[in-house]
C-alpha positions, -999 to 999 in steps of 0.1 A, spaced: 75 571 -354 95 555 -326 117 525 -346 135 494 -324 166 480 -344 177 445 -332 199 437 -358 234 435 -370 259 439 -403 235 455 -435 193 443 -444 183 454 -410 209 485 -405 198 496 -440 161 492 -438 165 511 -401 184 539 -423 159 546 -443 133 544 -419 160 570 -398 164 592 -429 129 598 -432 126 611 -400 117 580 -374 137 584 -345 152 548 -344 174 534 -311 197 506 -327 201 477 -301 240 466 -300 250 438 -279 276 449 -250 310 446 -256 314 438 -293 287 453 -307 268 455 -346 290 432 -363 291 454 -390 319 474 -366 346 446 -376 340 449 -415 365 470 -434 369 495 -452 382 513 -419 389 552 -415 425 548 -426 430 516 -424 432 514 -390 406 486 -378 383 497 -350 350 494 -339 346 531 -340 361 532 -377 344 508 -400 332 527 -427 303 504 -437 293 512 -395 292 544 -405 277 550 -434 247 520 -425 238 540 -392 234 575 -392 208 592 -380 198 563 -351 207 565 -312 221 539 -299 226 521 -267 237 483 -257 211 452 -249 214 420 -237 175 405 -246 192 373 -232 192 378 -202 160 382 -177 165 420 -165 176 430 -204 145 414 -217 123 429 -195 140 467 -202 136 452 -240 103 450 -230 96 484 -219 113 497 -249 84 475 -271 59 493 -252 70 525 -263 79 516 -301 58 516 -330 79 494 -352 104 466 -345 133 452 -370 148 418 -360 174 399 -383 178 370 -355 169 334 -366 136 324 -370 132 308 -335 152 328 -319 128 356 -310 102 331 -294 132 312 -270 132 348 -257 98 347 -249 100 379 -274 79 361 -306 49 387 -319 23 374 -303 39 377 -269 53 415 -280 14 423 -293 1 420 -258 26 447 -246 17 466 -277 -9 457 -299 -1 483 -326 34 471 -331 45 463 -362 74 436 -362 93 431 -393 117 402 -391 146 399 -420 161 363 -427 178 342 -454 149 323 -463 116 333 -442 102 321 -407 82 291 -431 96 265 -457 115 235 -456 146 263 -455 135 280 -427 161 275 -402 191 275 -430 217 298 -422 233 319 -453 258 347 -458 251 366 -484 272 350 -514 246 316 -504 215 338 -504 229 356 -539 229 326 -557 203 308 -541 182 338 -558 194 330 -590 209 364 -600 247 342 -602 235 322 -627 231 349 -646 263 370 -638 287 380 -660 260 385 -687 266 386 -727 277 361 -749 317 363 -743 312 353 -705 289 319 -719 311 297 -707 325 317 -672 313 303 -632 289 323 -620 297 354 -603 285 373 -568 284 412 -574 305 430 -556 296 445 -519 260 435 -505 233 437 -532 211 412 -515 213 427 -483 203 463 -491 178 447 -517 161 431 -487 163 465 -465 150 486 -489 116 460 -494 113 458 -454 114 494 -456 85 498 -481 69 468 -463 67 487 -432 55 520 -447 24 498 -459 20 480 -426 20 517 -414 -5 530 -438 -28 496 -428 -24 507 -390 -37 543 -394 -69 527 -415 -75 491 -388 -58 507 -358 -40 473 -356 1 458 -358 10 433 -378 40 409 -385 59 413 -417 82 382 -426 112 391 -459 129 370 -469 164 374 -482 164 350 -513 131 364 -523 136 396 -519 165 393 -550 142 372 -570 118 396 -570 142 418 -590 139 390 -614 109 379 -617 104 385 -660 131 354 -658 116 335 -631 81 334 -649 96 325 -684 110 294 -668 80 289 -651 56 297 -678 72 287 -709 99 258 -697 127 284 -705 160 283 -685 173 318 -690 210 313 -694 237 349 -696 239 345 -730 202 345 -733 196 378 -706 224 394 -707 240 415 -739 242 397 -770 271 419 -784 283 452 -772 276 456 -734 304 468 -713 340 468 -731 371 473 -724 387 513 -741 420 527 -735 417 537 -697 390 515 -684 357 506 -703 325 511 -715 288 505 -722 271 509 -754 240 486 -767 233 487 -811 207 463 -811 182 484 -832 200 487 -867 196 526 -869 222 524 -837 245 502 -858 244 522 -887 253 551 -868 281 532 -849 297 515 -882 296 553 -894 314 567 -860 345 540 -862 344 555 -901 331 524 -919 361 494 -911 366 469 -937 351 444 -912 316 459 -906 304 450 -939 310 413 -937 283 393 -946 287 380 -905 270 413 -895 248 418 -919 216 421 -899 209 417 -859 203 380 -861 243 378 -879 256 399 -849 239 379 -824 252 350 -836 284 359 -843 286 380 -812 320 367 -794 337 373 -830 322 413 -832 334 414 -797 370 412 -804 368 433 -834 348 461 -816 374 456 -787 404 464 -813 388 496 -818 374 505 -787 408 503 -767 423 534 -790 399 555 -776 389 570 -744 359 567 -721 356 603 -724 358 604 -763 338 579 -769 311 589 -747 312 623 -756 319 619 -791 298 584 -796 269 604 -782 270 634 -806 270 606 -833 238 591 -819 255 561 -806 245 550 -767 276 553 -752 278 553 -711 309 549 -687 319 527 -662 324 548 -633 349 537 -607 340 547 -570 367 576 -577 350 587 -607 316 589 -590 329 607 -557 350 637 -581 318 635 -605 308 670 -613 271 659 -614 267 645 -579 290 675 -565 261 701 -581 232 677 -572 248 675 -533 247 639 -533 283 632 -512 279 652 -479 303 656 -452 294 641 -420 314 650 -383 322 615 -364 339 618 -330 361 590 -339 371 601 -378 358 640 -380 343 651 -412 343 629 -437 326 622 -473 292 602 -471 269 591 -497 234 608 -483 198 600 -501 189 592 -534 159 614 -533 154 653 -531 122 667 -516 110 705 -520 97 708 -488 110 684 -466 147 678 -472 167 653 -458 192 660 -435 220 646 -408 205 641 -375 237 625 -358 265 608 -370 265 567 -362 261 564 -326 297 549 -301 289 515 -290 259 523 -264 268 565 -269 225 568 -259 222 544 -228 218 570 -204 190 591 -224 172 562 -233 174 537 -202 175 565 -175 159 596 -194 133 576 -210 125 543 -191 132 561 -156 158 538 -140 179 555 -121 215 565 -129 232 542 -106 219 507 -119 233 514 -156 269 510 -140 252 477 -119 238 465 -151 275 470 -169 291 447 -147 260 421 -148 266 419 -188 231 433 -193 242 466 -213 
């Protein structure tokens, strides 16, 4: 499968990835000079910014060739064009009309190939009243509802809602233009035929929500935090860092007033039963806490678990990276860039027997594959790439 990436910073990169990972050869369109956006985005190798450097560059485009495109301009659309004749699949992020000021819209791209399949990725769809809004990706977030839910539990009731760190809704989107295409895919090899896929962003994260969505819907319900998230318990603070434990069934509490070795507290008629702890859930909160920080995320997970109790940890990226079960399942792999050598990469979150994923190429130097694909593969000659440099066209 031959895979066109117009598109910049994470949804696109990351649906292209996967797509990449799973053995499409994808050629990742950068515009000339500057670049994916996603280049000027720390964390950089070192610290030391650079378009060569950025870690979340890196990391978002392995495995993909890459060259430089202006679609702008009349000669770069046409060799745009004879890239679309070639391709089997097209991911564009630009904004809705964008694509069709270029003369470049699907219907115009399914005359040049009628089995594409164009997938276009934008804050709020190419229809709706919202259409043509633009959004970054704490705006699409919350306009997805997942802030108003974030912190959950009962002790963050009265807390501003909260974006989760890094870019949730932008791989959430990726990875359902990734399935999205795999069924467009599965559609062509049955009809023959393209299609045009349209994600949007903000639906893409409700769709991780929809139980909520429906109850408000169905029933007149506005879920609040206290309501979804943990009524007591939850994620804690202990004595070097926190943790996660959840005693909603009474057996669990039982178990858990037994492994703190019965306090005073615990048989107050506040706690009684599940409804009591709910209720008084901000007050067992503190008095859990007071416990909880004496011990360590080790002991307590450890320890709490022997004792039946559902303890977990809160990892840290530090904790995950030295984690002895990732280093025996191979998860962390070292990949060799030109521009930062080896270095540690997260690689798939799947393991097949047969097939087994594997690093390609490291993520390509702004337009490292312009010769191969523009004069290997579309046949113009050597001479006009340094003609077509100078005319802002790659």
């Amino acid at each position: 499968m031959k895979v066109l990436e117009l598109c910049q910073a994470v949804a696109g990169p990351y649906c292209t990835k996967l797509l990449a990972d799973l053995g499409a050869e994808v050629v990742k369109i950068e515009r000339p000079g500057g670049g994916d956006v996603a280049r000027s985005l720390p964390p950089f190798f070192h610290d030391i910014p650079h378009p060569e450097r950025s870690g979340l560059f890196l990391y978002l485009n392995t495995n993909k060739l890459g060259v430089t495109l202006n679609v702008a301009t009349a000669t770069g659309k046409d060799i745009f064009q004879e890239l679309v004749k070639q391709a089997d699949i097209l991911v564009e992020d630009n904004p809705p009309q964008w694509m069709t000021k270029q003369g470049l819209d699907y219907e115009s791209l399914q005359e040049i190939n009628p089995r594409l399949i164009m997938t276009s990725i934008t804050p709020f769809g190419q229809t709706g009243p919202y259409r043509d809004y633009k959004a970054y990706p704490l705006n699409v977030f919350h306009c997805g509802g997942e802030g108003y839910l974030t912190p959950g539990g009962v002790e963050n009731v009265g807390r501003p809602p909260l974006k989760v760190g890094g870019f949730l809704v932008e791989y959430d989107s990726g990875l359902s233009a990734a399935i999205a295409i795999l069924a467009a895919l599965y559609w062509r090899r049955k009809s023959g035929g393209g299609q045009r896929i349209d994600i949007s962003k903000q639906e893409s994260l409700m769709a991780l929500n929809r139980l909520d969505m429906v109850r408000s819907a169905n029933e007149g319900e506005v879920i609040t935090r206290a309501k979804q998230g943990v009524p007591y318990g939850g994620a804690l603070p202990c004595k070097d860092g926190y943790t996660v434990f959840i005693t909603w069934e009474s057996v669990q509490w039982d178990r858990l007033v037994a492994f703190m070795e019965n306090p005073e507290w615990a048989n107050d008629d506040k706690f009684e039963d599940y409804a009591d702890r709910v209720k008084h859930g901000e007050l067992l909160n503190a008095l859990l806490t007071e416990w909880l920080v004496n011990h360590t995320q080790e002991e307590l997970y450890h320890e709490g678990q022997a004792a039946g109790v559902p303890f977990a940890m809160v990892y840290t990226s530090k904790d995950l990276v030295d984690s002895a079960h990732l280093k025996a399942r191979g998860f962390f792999v070292e990949i060799d860039h030109p521009k930062t050598g080896k270095v540690k990469y997260p690689s798939a979150p799947y393991q097949f027997s047969e097939t087994p994923w594997q690093v390609i190429r490291p993520a390509p130097l702004l337009g490292e594959h312009n010769e191969e694909i523009f004069v290997r593969r579309l046949g113009h000659r050597r001479e006009e790439l340094a003609k077509l440099g100078a005319a802002g066209v790659i």
